[in-house]
N, C-alpha and C positions, 0 to 999 in steps of 0.2 A: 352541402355539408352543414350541418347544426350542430354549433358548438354551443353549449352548455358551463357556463363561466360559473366557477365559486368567487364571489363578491368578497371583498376585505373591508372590514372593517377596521375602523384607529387603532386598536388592540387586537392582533391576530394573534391569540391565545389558541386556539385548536393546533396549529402547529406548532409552536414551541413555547413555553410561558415569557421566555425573556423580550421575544419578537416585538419591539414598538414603534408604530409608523408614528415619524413625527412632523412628517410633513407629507398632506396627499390631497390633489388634482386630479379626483375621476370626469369634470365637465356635466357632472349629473345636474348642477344649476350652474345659474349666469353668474361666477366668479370674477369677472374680470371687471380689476380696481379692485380688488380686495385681496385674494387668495393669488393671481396671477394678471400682467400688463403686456397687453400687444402694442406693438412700434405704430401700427396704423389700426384705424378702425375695424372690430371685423365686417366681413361680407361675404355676400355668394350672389350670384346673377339667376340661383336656381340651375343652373346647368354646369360647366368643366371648371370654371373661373370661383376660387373660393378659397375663404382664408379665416375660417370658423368653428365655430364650435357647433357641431350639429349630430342632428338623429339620423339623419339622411334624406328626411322630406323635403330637405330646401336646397340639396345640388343632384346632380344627374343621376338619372334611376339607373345608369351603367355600372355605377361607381360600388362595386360590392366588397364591404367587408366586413368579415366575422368576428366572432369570441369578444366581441365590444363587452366592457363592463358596466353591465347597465342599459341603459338604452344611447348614452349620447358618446361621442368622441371631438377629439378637435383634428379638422382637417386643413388640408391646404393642398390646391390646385392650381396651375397657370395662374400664380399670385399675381403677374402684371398684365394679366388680363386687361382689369379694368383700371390701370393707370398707377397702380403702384410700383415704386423704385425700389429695387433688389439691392440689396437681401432687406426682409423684414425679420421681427424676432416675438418672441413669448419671452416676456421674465417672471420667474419666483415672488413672491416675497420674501424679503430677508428669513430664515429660519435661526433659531436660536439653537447650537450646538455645543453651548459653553459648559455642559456637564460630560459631553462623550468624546471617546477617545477617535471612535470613527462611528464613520456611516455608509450604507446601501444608499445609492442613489440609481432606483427602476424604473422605468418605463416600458409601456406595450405599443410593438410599432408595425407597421403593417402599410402594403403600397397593394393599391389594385393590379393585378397582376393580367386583364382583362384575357382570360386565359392562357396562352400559351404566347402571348404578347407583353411583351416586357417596354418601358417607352423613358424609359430615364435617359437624358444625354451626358455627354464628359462634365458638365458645368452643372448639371445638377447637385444639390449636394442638399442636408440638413444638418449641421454640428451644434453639437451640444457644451457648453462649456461650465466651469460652474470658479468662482471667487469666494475668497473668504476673506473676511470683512469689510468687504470693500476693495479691496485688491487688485492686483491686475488675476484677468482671467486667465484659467490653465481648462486643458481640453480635456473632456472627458469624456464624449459619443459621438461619432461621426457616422455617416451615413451616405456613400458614394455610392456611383455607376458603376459596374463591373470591367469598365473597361474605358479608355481613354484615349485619347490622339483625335480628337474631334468624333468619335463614336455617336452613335444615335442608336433608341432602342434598346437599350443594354437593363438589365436588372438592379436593384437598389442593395448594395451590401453594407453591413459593419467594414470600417475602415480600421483594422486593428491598427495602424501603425502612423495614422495621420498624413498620408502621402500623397494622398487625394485618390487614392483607389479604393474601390469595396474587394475588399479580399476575406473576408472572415462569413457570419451570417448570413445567409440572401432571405430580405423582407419576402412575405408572400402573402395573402389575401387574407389572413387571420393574425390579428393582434396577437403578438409573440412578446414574452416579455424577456427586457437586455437591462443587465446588472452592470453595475461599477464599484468597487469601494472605493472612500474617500478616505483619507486620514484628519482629523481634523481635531486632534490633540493641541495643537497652539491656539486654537481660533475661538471667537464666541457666536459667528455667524458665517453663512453660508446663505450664497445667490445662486441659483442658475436660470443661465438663457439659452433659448432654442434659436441658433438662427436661420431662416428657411430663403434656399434659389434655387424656386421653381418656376419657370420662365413659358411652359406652354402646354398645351391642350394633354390631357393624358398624364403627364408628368407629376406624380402625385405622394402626397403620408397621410398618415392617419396616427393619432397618437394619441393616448389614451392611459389615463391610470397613474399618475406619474409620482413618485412617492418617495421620500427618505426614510431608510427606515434604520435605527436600532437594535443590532442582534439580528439581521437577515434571514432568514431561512428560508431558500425560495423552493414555491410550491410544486410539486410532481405535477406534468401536463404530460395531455397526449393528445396527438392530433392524425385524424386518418389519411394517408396521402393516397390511397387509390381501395377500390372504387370511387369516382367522384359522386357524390350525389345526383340522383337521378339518371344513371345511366343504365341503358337497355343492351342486355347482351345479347348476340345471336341464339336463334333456337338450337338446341342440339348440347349448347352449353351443358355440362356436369360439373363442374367444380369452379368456384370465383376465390379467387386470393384476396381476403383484406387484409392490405398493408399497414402498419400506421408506425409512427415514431414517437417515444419518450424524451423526455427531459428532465431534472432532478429528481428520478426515480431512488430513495432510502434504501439501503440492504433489505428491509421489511415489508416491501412496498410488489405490491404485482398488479397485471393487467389484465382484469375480467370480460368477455365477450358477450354478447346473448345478441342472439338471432331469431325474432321473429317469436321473443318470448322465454328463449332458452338457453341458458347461461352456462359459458364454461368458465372454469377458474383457470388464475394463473398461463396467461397464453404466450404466447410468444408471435412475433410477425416473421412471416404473412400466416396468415390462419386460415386454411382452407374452408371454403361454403360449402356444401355440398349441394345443388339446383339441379330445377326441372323446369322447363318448358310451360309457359305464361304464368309462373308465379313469381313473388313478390317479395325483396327478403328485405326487413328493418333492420340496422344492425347497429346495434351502440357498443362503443367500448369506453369501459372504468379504467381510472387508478383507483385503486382501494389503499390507503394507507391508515393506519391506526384503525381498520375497521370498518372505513367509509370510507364513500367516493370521494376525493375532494377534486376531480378533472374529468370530462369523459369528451366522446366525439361519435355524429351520428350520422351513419348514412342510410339510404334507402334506393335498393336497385331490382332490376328486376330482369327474368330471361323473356325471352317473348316467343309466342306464337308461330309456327309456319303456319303461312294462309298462300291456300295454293289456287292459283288463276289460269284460265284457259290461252290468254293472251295481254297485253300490254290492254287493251280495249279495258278487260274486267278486274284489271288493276286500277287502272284509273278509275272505273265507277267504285269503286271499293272503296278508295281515297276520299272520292267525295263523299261518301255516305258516312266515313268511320276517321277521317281526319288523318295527317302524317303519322309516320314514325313505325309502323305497322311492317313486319317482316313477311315477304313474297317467294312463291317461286313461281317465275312463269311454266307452268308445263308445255306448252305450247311452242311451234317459231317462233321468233322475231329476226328479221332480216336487218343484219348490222348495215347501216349505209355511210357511216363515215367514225372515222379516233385521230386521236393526234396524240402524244408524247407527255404534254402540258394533261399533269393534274389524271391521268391515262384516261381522257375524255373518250366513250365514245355516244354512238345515237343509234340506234335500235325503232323500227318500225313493224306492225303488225297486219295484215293483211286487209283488215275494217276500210281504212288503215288511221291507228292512234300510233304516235310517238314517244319515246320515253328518252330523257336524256341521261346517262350515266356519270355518276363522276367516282374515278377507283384511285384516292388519292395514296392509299396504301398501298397500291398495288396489284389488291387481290387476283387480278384477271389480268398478264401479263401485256402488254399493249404489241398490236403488229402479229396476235396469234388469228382473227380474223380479219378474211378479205371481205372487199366489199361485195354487198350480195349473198352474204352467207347466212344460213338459217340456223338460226340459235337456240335450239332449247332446253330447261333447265336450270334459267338464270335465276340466281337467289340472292338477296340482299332487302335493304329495310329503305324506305321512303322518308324524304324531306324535301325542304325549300330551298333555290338557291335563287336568291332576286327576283322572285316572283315564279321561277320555273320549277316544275315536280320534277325531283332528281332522286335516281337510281341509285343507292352505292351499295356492289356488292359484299359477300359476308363468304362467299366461296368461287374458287374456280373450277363451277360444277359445269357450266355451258358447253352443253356439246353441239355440233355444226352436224345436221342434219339433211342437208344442200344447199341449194345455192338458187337465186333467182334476180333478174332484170330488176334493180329499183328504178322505178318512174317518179319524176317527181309529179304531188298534184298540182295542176296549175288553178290560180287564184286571181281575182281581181285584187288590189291591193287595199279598198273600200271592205272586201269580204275579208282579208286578212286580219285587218285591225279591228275591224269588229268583233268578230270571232274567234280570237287568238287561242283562247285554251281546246278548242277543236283540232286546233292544225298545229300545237305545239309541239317542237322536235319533229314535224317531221319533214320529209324533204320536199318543197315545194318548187314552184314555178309563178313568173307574172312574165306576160306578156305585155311586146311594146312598150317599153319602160325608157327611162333617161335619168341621165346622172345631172344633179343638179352642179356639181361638182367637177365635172366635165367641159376643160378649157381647150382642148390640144394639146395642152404642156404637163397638168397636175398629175401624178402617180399616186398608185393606190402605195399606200405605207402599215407598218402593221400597225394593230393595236387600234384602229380608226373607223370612227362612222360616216358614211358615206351616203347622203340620201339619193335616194331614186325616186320617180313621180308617174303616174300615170292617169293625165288632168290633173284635178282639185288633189288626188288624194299621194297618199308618199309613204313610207317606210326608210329604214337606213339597211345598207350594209354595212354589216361589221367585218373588220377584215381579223378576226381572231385567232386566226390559223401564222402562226411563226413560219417561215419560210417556204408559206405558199408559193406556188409559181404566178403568180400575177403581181406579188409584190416588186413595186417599180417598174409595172407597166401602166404604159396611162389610160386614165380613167376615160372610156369611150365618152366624143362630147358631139354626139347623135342618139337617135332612138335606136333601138337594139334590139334586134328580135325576142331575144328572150333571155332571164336572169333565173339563174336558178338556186339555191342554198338550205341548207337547215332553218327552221323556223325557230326563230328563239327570241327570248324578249328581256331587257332590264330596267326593274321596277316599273312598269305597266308600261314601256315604249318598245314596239315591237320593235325587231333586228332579223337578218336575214345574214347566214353566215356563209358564203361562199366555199366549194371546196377544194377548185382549183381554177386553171382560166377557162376550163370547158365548162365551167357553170357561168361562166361569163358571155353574154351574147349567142346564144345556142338557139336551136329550133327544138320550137317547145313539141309535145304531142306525138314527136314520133320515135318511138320505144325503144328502138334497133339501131337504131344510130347518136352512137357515142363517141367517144376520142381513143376506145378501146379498139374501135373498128381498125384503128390504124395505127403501125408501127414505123417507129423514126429513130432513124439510127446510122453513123453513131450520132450520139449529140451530148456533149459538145462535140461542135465540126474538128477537126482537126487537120484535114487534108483539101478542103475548097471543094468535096462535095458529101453528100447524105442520102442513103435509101429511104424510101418511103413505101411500104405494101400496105393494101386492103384485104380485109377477110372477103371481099367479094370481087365478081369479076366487071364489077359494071365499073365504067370509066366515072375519073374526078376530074376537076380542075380543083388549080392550088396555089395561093397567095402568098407572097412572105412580103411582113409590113418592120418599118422599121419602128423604136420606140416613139417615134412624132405619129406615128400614126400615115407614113404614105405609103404606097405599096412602089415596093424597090425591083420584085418581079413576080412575073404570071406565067401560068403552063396551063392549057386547056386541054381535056380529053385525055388526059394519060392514067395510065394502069400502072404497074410496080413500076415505079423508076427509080434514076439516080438521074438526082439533082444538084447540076455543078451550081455553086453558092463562091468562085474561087475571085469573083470579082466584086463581092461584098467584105465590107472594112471587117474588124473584130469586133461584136458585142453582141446585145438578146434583140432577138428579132421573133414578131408574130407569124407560124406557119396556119393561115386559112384553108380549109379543105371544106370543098362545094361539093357535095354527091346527089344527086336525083333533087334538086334545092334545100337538101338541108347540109347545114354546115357545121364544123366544129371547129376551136381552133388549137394549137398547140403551141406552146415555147421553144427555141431554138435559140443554143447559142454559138455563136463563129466566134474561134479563138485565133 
């Protein structure tokens, strides 16, 4: 968003001839000792820590805020960062008000809102107070958390009432200006001080502008709240809503549009766009009052392109040749091989075979509507980054399931994995003979955890990022193990390998037809001291049940469908091993 400030000068005669500032603090030079005094020296560390007056070159390029007047403002962040004791303050110098009856005392205030993240806690606070003649102080702007009781994360509001909550204004990433009147018919002078506790990373103001004025008149603003700046709509789009909202809008006073060069008078919000497919719209909006603009706000969006691809393979070359952000439709398969609930994750491979990961944090593609193995085509949405991975997020739930087929994972040395990770990203791989370095007899796999595995010199992790897997709290095999299997994924260039259940755990690699599908177990949980077990085929298993230490409690060899009495095992999760023609798989059981 690009805001466009009208600057005030000492006499702001364009709006009302009486209007006179007679005391003002924009930070456009280095005032301080003269025009205004800070409790501690200022400073900034260049990055979150900072309690200054600045342009924004000397703290964190995250730290974004608008409608600054001028180029500079005074900030303050995680003031005790670097070893200051809370609260610190800003004071005035005295102003002389011994001809007026009252005064506007305004400010422009504004907290980085670092999108849709808000990071102020119950103790944060900034109050503003102000004395006459010397006096004792009376309050006059506070600046609270939205919420309280030990809260964390909450938004920065106007405290209308002093009570230590924001309940009125909530600050947002554009310097807003907050009015007060004084009375100050007994007095010949007037102080004010800012006092600031801001205690940690994130937790932030910005303030800017700061001025007494005589005969007030505050200025018409308008600021756009949605389209945000630079945002890309799906293809297909026809119509975008610019929203925006006013403030001291005069009876005489209205707000002008132009898009892309073409001006409507007199609008109202939201103001419908009218778009087409890869174009590009600028859009600013005026107050016009007495004739001119004196406020506007600008943004710039655009709809994008369908760029349609044979398969995930020629999406990916696409990517690399033309960069993210780029809206697809696969025409093509893609065979879904794994989702989960979280974020409605799923992973999609293509026959080459290249992987794509999805992430549908709206929802658009219901979760649980594809099985594994299912052939997907039709998937539409636009491309990004997520920690280093090319991520899918769709724009429609256009995917249709065109069949269904065996995914295999490919098996890898783990030396060719990390070499060559954007090859085999997302998709479902294999390493053989592998070991958990993590792997004692006792330790359990837990969620949310990396886990390395080795095979020689070389290593990768698993991540266990699947919520209520079934191998969560079973223990981490502490032997070599024929084969590990998982989604290929990586955070910030460290590869990861994501398991999807405990038949991706210890498995025989290489042969295609035998899964954990092959066999049904049932019921489970035991409930009666025994369990069915069948095969899709007729050739004889043997079949293990190990306890969580890891010993096998009992064995059955050569048997076809049975029922397996279990009625002299205690209650809890137990490992069922199932050996057919030497390959094995294994599954979870538990006796209740």
């Amino acid at each position: 968003m690009q805001k466009i400030t009208l600057l005030l000068g000492l006499l702001v005669t364009s709006l009302v001839s009486s209007q006179t500032v007679i005391y003002q603090e924009s930070f456009e030079t280095d005032a301080n000792g003269t025009n205004y005094n800070t409790s501690i020296p200022e400073f900034s560390d260049d990055g979150n820590d900072y309690f200054t007056r600045t342009d924004g070159s000397n703290i964190a390029t995250n730290v974004n805020i608008s409608n600054i007047d001028g180029s500079f403002f005074f900030g303050a962040q995680d003031i005790d960062g670097e070893g200051a004791t809370l609260p610190v303050s800003l004071t005035t110098v005295s102003v002389d008000v011994s001809s007026l009856n009252s005064v506007d005392f305004v400010v422009a205030l504004a907290e980085d809102a670092d999108g849709s993240n808000f990071d102020w806690d119950d103790d944060d606070y900034v109050h503003i107070f102000y004395s006459l003649d010397g006096g004792a102080e009376q309050n006059l702007l506070w600046i609270e958390s939205t919420e309280s009781n030990g809260s964390f994360n909450s938004e920065a509001a106007e405290d209308t009432n002093f009570d230590g909550l924001g309940d009125g204004t909530i600050l947002t990433d554009a310097l807003t200006d907050f009015n007060k009147s004084i009375d100050v018919s007994a007095a010949s002078t007037i102080d004010l001080r800012i006092e600031f506790n801001l205690g940690s990373g994130d937790e932030d103001i910005a303030l800017d502008n700061i001025r007494l004025v005589d005969g007030f008149v505050a200025t018409p603003t308008v600021t756009i709240t949605s389209p945000n700046d630079g945002d890309s709509f799906a293809p297909g789009t026809t119509n975008v809503d610019v929203e925006f909202t006013t403030n001291n809008l005069g009876t005489n006073d209205q707000v002008d549009i132009t898009v892309n060069g073409a001006t409507t008078t007199d609008v109202t919000s939201p103001f419908s766009v009218s778009t087409t497919d890869g174009n590009t719209y600028n859009v600013q909006v005026d107050v016009i009052s007495g004739g001119s603009s004196v406020d506007n706000d600008a943004v710039s969006f655009d709809v994008g392109q369908l760029i349609q691809v044979a398969d995930i393979t020629a999406l990916r070359a696409d990517v690399n040749a033309n960069g993210l952000g780029r809206f697809y439709e696969i025409t093509g398969p893609s065979t879904f091989t794994h989702g989960d609930d979280f974020q409605n994750r799923k992973w999609f491979q293509d026959a080459t075979p290249s992987g794509i990961y999805v992430e549908d944090q709206n929802g658009v593609i219901p979760n649980g509507v594809y099985a594994e193995g299912d052939q997907v085509s039709g998937l539409k949405g636009f491309t990004r980054d997520d920690n280093g991975v090319l991520t899918f997020e769709p724009t429609e739930d256009a995917g249709v399931v065109a069949g269904s087929s065996t995914v295999s994972p490919l098996v890898l040395t783990i030396a060719d994995f990390n070499s060559n990770f954007e090859t085999y990203e997302s998709l479902l791989v294999g390493f053989a003979d592998v070991t958990f370095t993590d792997g004692d007899g006792a330790a359990t796999f837990n969620t949310g955890s990396n886990y390395e595995f080795v095979n020689g010199p070389d290593a990768s992790d698993v991540r266990t990022t699947f919520f209520g897997a079934d191998y969560i709290g079973i223990i981490i095999p502490d032997t070599q193990i024929v084969g590990l299997v998982g989604l290929a994924a990586e955070f910030n260039g460290a590869t990861q390998v994501y398991p999807r259940s405990l038949a991706d755990i210890d498995v025989t690699l290489g042969l295609n037809d035998f899964t954990t599908n092959n066999f049904s177990l049932y019921p489970n949980p035991v409930n009666n001291g025994s369990f069915n077990i069948k095969s899709q085929n007729t050739e004889a298993f043997n079949l293990e049940v190990y306890n969580v230490l890891g010993k096998r409690v009992l064995e059955f060899n050569q048997i076809q469908d049975e029922v397996i009495n279990v009625s002299q095992l205690k209650s809890g999760v137990y490992l069922v091993k199932i050996t057919q023609n030497e390959s094995s798989t294994t599954k979870k059981l538990i006796i209740q």
